[in-house]
Each structure stands twice: as C-alpha cells, then as structure tokens.
LUMPA-158334 format. One line per 5 residues: number of its first residue (from 1); their letters; for each residue x, y, z of C-alpha. Coordinates in steps of 0.25 Angstrom, whole numbers, plus 5000, padded with zeros to 4 digits. Each point is the difference from the previous one (the first is absolute). Last residue first. Layout:
! residues N
NUM = A = X:Y:Z  ...
***
This chain:
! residues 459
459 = XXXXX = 5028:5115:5068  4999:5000:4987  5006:4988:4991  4987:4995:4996  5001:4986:4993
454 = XXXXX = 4998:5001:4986  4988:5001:4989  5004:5003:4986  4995:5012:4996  4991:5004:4987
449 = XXXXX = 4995:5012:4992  4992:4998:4989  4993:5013:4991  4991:4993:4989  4995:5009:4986
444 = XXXXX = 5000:4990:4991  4998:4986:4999  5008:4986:5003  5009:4999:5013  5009:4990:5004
439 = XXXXX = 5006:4995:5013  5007:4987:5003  5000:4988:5008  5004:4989:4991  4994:4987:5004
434 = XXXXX = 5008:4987:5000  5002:4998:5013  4984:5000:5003  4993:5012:5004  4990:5000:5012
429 = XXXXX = 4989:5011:4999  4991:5003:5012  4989:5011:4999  4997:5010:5007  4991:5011:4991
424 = XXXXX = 4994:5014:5005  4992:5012:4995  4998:5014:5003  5016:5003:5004  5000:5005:4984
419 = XXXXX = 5002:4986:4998  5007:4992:5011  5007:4987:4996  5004:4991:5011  5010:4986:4995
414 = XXXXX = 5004:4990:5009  5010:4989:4995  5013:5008:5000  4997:5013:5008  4992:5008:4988
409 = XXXXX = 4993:5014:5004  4993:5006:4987  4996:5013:4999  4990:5003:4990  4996:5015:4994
404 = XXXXX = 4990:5005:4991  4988:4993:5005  4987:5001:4995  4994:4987:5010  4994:4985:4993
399 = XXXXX = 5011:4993:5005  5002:4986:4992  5005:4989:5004  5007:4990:4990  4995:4986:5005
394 = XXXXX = 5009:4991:5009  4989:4991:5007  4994:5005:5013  4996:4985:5003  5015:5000:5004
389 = XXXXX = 5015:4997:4997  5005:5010:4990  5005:5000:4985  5010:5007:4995  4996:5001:4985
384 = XXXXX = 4987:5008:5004  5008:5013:5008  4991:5009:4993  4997:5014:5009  4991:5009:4992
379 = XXXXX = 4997:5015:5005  4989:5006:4993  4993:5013:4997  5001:4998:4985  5006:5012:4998
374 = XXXXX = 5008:5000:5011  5005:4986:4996  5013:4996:5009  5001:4983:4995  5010:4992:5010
369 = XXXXX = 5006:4988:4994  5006:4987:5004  5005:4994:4987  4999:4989:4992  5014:4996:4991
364 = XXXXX = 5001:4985:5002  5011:5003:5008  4994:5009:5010  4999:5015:4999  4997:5009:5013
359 = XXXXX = 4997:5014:5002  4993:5006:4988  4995:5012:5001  4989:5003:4989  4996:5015:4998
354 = XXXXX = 4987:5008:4997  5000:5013:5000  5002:5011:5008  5011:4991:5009  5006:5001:5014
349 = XXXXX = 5009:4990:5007  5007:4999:5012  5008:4986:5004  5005:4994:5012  5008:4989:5002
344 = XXXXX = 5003:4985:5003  5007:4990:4992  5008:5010:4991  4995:5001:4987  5007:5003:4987
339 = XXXXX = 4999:5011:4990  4991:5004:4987  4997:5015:5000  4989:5009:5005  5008:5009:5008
334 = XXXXX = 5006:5002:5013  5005:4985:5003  5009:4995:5011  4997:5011:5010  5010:5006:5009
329 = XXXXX = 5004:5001:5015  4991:4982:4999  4986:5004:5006  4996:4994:5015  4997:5013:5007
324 = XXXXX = 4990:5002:4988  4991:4990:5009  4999:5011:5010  4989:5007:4991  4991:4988:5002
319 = XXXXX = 4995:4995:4988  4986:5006:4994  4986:4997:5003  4988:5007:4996  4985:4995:5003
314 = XXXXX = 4988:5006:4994  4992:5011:5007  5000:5009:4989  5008:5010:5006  5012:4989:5002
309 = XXXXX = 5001:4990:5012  5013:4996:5007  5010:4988:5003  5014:5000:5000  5006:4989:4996
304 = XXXXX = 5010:4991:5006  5009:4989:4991  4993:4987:5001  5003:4989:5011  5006:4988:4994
299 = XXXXX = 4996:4984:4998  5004:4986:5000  5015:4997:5003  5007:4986:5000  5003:5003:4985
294 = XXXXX = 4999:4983:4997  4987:5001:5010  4995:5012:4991  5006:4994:4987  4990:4987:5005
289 = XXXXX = 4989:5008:5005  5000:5006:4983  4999:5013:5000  4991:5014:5002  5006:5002:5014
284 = XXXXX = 4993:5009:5009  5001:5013:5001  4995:5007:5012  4996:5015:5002  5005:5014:5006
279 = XXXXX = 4993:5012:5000  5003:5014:5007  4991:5012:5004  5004:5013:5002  5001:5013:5008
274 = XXXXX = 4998:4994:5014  5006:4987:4996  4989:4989:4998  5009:4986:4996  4990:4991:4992
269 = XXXXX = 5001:4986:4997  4997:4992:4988  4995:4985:4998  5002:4997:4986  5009:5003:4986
264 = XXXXX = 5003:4991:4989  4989:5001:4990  5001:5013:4998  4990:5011:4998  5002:5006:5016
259 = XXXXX = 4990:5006:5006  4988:4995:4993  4987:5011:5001  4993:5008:5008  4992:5013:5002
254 = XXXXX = 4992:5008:5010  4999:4990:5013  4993:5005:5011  5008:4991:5012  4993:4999:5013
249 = XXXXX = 5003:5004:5012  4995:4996:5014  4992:5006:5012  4987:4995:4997  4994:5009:4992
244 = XXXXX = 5012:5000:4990  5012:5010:4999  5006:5002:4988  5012:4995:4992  5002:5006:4982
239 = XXXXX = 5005:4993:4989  5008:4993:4990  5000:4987:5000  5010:4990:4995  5002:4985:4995
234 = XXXXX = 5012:4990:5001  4999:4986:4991  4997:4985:5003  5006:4995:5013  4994:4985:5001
229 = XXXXX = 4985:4997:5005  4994:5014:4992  5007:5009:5008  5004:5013:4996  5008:5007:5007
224 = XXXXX = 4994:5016:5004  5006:5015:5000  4991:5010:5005  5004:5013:4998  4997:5011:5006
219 = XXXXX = 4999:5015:4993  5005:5012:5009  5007:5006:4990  5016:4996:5006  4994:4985:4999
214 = XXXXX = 4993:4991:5013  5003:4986:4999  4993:4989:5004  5004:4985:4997  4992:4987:5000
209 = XXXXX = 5009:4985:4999  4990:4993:4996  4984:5001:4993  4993:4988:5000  4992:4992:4988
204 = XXXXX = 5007:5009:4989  4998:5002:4984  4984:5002:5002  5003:5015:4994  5012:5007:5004
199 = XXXXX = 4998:5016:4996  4984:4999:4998  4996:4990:5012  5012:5010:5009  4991:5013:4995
194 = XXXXX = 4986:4994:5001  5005:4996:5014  4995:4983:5001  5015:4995:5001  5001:5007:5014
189 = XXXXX = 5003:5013:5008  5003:5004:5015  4990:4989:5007  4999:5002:5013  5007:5004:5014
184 = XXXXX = 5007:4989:5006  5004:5005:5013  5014:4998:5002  5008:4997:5013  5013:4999:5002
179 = XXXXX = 5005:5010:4990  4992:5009:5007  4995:5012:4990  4997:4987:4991  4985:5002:4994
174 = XXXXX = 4998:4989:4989  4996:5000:4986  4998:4989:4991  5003:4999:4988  4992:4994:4990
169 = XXXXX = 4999:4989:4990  4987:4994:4994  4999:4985:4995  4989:4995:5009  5008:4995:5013
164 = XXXXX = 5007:5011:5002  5014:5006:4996  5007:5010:5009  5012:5009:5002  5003:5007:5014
159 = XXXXX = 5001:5015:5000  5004:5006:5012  4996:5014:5009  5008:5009:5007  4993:5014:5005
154 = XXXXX = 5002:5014:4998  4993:5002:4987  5007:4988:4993  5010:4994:5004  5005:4985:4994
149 = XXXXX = 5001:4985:5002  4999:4990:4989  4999:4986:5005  5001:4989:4989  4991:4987:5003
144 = XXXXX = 4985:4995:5000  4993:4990:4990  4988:4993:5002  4993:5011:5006  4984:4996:5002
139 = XXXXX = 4998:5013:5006  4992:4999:5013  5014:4997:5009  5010:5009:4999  5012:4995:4995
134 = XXXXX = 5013:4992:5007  5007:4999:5010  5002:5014:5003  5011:5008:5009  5007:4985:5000
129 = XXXXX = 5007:4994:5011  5016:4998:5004  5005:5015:4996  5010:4998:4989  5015:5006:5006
124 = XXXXX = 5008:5007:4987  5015:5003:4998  5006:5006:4990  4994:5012:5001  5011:5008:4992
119 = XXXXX = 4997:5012:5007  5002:4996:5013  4995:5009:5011  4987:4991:4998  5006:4989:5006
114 = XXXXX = 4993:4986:5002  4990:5005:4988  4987:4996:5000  4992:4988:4994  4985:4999:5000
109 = XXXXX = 4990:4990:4993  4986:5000:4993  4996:4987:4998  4997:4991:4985  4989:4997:4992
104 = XXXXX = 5004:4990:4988  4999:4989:5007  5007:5003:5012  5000:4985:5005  5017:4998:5001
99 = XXXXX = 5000:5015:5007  5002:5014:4991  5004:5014:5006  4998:5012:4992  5007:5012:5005
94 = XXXXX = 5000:5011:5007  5015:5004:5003  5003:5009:5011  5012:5013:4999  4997:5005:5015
89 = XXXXX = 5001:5015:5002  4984:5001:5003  4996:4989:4990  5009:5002:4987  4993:4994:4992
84 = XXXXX = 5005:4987:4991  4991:4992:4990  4995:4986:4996  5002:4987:4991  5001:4986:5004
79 = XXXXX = 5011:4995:5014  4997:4985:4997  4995:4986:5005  5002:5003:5016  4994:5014:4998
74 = XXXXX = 4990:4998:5009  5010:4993:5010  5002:4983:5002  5015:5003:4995  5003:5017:4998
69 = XXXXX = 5001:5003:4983  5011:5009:4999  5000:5016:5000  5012:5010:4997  5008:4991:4993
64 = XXXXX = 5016:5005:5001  5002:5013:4991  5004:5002:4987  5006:5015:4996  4993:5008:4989
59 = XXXXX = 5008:5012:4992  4990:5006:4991  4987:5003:5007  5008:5010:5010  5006:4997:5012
54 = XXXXX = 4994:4984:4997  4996:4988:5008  4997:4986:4997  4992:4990:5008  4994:4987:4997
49 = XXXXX = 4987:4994:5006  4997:4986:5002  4992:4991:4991  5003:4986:5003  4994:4997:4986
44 = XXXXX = 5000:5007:4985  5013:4993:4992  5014:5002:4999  5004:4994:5012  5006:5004:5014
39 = XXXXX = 4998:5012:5003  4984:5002:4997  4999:5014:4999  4989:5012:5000  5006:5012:5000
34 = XXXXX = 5003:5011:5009  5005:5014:4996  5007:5011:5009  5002:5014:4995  5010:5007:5010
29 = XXXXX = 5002:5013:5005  4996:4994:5013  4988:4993:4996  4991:5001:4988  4992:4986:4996
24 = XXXXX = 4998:4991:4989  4990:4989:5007  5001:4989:4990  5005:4997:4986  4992:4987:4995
19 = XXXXX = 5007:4989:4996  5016:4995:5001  5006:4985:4999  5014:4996:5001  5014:5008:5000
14 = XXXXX = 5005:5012:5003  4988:5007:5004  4991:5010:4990  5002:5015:4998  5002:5006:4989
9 = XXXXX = 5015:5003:4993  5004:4988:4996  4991:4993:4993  5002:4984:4995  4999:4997:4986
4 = XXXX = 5013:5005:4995  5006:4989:5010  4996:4990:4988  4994:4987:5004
***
C-alpha cells in the first residue's frame, strides 16, 4: 500500500481505527480534539477516546487515551461520541457510554479532568454511574446516543440524537444547568418539520451526533448525521431557537440541505468560539477491509471549517484561516500550466469560464478531474476510474452552486474541495503505484496558485 495514501497533516492516531471527532474544546491557549479510537485494531470496536491537541489547528501533538471503557460500567462495551464543557473550571466530557445490551440506545456519561491547571489534559477520572441511562419514557425511542451541550440565554442545555420506533428521527432536548442532574425537556426538532422533511426526505430513521452552532449574524445552525441503520450522509439546518410554553426550546428551521456533497465524510463536530464556529468530521475508508487490515489504519479526521450562514440563510463553509500556517514559503505553481504533485497541498483556483483541472492520470490514461463551469453554475468532481468501497458508488458528482472559485485540500487519500466556500466534497481517493500525480488545466481565462503543504516551522 502506498504511503501516499496516508494523510499527514490532519489529525487521526498512529496507528488503528478512528471514527467520529469528539468534544473539540478550548482550554489554556489550547485547542483539544478527542476521537473515537479502537487502539488495537483497525476495525470499529472497543471504542475508547483519542486525544490530540494543538497551539493553533496546524501543529497537533498526540496524547494518552482520555476515556477507556471501565469493566462491569456503563460504558463497559465503549467510550461513543459526546462533547467537553467546561463545568465551573473543570474541563468534563459528556459522552455516550455503551454496555454489552445497549441495543442501539446508550447512557449519558461524565469524565472530568484530574488536573484542570494542565492544559494538556491528559488525564481523565470517568464518574462511576451515568447522568442518564437512557431516554425518557413515553416515546418509543429505539435509538438514543450523541450529547451535545450548549448555552443559550443564560442556561445550558443538551442535544441528545434519537430515532423512534416508527421511522422518525428527533432530537431531543434536555435542560443541563447541573450536569448532575438533567430534566428532560422536549422535543427540540424532528423528521416530520416541513423544513427538515423537504431538505433530508425519509433518508434517516435516527438522527446522530446533533451539533449547535451559533454564527457571527446570529443565525443557528443545526448540524445533524444521518442514520438510516448505518452512517448515511450529513445534513444541516439553518434556523432560529425560541422558548416553548413549557420552558424548552424549540428549533424553527428556515432552510436545509446536505452539508457535505461527498460520499466520504460523516459524524462532525462543532467547536463554538466567541466570534466563530469550527467544524470537524470523520473520513472513513473507502477501500477494500483487507488493504485497511494490510495498511493497519482505518480513517482520518478532516481539515477544520468554519461554519456560517449567508444572507439567504444558506450555509457557508470555508477552511479554517490557520490552515494557511501549513503552506510550503512559496507556491509550486502560480499559473495554469502543466506541473507535478506533491502528496498533499493546497490549491487556489478562480475561472470566468469554464476550466477542466485535471489531477491524476492512471496508465490506462483516465483522469480524476475537476470541471469550474460559471456559466453552467456547476462544479463537477469525476473520480469514476478510482473506484471506491460502498453503496455510495463512485459517480461523477455534480455541485449544482455558480461558483468561480475552488479550493482543493489534498493529504494523500483524503480530498476536501470547497466551491466558493458555499459547497462542500470529502472524498477519499487511493492512487496505485503506477498513477501519475499531476496538474493540467484546459480552458481560458484560469488563475491557479498552489503550495505544498509542510510541517510548520513557527514557534
């Protein structure tokens, strides 16, 4: 298997399996991210969580686990997805804990930090009994797992991903001021909103891994995984919170859609700063299980995006500004013209007609192409001769978005294209030996500009 394939500069661990980000949280001067991991194969099982850390989004250090399943506890059979908060100066995970019987609905656990005067929280003490063990009664909820805690209006409240026994996801809301003790307070949103039924249709059966993000305007954003019995795709709402009748919230969605257009990309989390709102998801592989057991490495956390809404309440997402931190002194290409390249980097380009970039050539001559047609209004993405693993298929996608711009992120296997930071693709591409990694461009009127991507040598 070729080294090309693995990515360098995002964050996943050494070796083994990774899934779903977690709990991406601010401490110290520091931005922490914690994964779902299984350190001992490259398969999903014995799901602990991961740690990494980072000054600034560029340079990420690997830490010790943070949480690992306790014997006979309610996360005995794994550590699943959840957050961080800061709960009056004390960094505390709230996460997802799974026993041998959880049947798809699992408990809602605590881990705090041992030191919070360390702000590389390495170490993590998991309180011995869950905050809930499981949902409300009443609601036929068959499937129960992700907490998402946030502020709103002077309280803390938390998100808690559902599917019931009819078919319809929701979220559930509950109030959290004590994160000992939470009052389950209603319905937030679910599958039968006009707004949700129109942006996802009938694709899900439970809703995971709920994120809430408040945007520079104002604007929430509702970011929701879809489950329809395995991951399926991501989805988002735009919208507004306000107060029930009785003392909860509820989410009035004004628009929707698919939050990322590739195939390989699920399960992200959101990081609120005061001024912003950061993004991070899971790749998973796209390959044969036997290359990933060969490899003995299965997945990779995305590059971060900043999340915001436009004037028309649709979604806008862009890379994070830090991730220029990573740009080789000087570019390896300033102009349209054919050149070679490097296994990761980052490329700029703008067209006022329509332009072909093609980016990898196999033997047999097919390329991997990336169609910019402003007139057309379309972005294409055709990666059809490197076939992937999945019920997704390997189709040429097709953005339907006026964009004059793309910017394309590549870290050997894991490709993130962004077109006029409206629209979105993750998709994971493994080149064989003999392939040829190189740039052309065919049309007029194209302004490229691309860097190789480095370690950081500051600070």
């Amino acid at each position: 298997m070729s080294l090309a394939h693995a990515p360098r500069f995002r964050v996943r661990p050494p070796a083994h399996w990774v899934n779903d980000p977690n709990g991406p949280f601010r401490w110290r001067g520091r931005y922490h991210l914690f994964y779902q991991h299984n350190p001992e194969a490259p398969v999903h099982g014995n799901i602990h969580w991961g740690h990494a850390s980072s000054p600034d989004l560029a340079r990420w250090t690997h830490h010790p686990i943070a949480l690992t399943p306790a014997p006979g506890g309610p996360d005995e059979a794994g550590c699943w997805s959840g957050c961080v908060v800061d709960d009056d100066g004390v960094p505390t995970a709230v996460y997802t804990g799974i026993d041998h019987h959880h049947s798809g609905l699992g408990a809602v656990c605590l881990a705090r930090a041992a030191d919070p005067d360390d702000a590389m929280l390495t170490e993590w003490k998991a309180l011995p009994e869950p905050v809930l063990s499981g949902p409300p009664e009443g609601l036929d909820v068959v499937m129960f797992r992700d907490p998402f805690v946030f502020r709103h209006a002077g309280h803390r409240w938390a998100l808690v991903g559902a599917g019931h026994a009819d078919g319809t996801p929701s979220v559930l809301l509950y109030d959290c001021d004590d994160l000992a003790a939470w009052r389950f307070a209603g319905v937030l949103l679910d599958g039968n909103d006009p707004v949700a039924a129109d942006a996802f249709g009938d694709k899900a059966v439970g809703w995971e891994c709920p994120q809430l993000a408040l945007t520079p305007g104002g604007a929430w954003v509702l970011v929701l995984s879809l489950w329809d019995g395995d991951p399926c795709s991501t989805g988002y709402l735009t919208g507004l919170l306000a107060d029930d009748a009785e003392g909860g919230l509820r989410f009035e969605a004004g628009a929707g859609g698919r939050l990322d257009h590739g195939r390989d990309f699920y399960a992200p989390a959101a990081l609120q700063e005061p001024d912003r709102a950061l993004l991070w998801g899971w790749s998973w592989e796209a390959r044969d299980p036997a290359e990933v057991e060969r490899a003995g490495w299965a997945g990779v956390l995305t590059a971060p995006r900043v999340l915001d809404v436009t004037a028309d309440g649709s979604l806008r997402l862009s890379p994070a500004p830090e991730l220029a931190l990573l740009r080789a002194p000087e570019p390896f290409v300033t102009a349209p013209v054919r050149t070679a390249l490097p296994d990761a980097y980052d490329l700029e380009v703008t067209a006022s007609a329509p332009v072909i970039l093609s980016l990898l050539r196999s033997e047999s001559g097919d390329a991997l192409t990336v169609r910019l047609d402003p007139d057309a209004g379309t972005v294409t993405v055709d990666r059809s001769a490197w076939p992937r693993v999945g019920r997704e298929g390997s189709a040429p996608l097709v953005l339907r978005t006026p964009a004059r711009s793309v910017r394309l992120l590549v870290d050997g296997s894991l490709l993130e294209l962004f077109a006029d930071d409206r629209s979105m693709v993750t998709e994971r591409v493994y080149r064989s030996p003999s392939d040829v990694a190189e740039l052309t461009v065919t049309g007029e009127g194209a302004a490229v500009t691309g860097w190789a991507l480095v370690p950081p040598t500051h600070g």
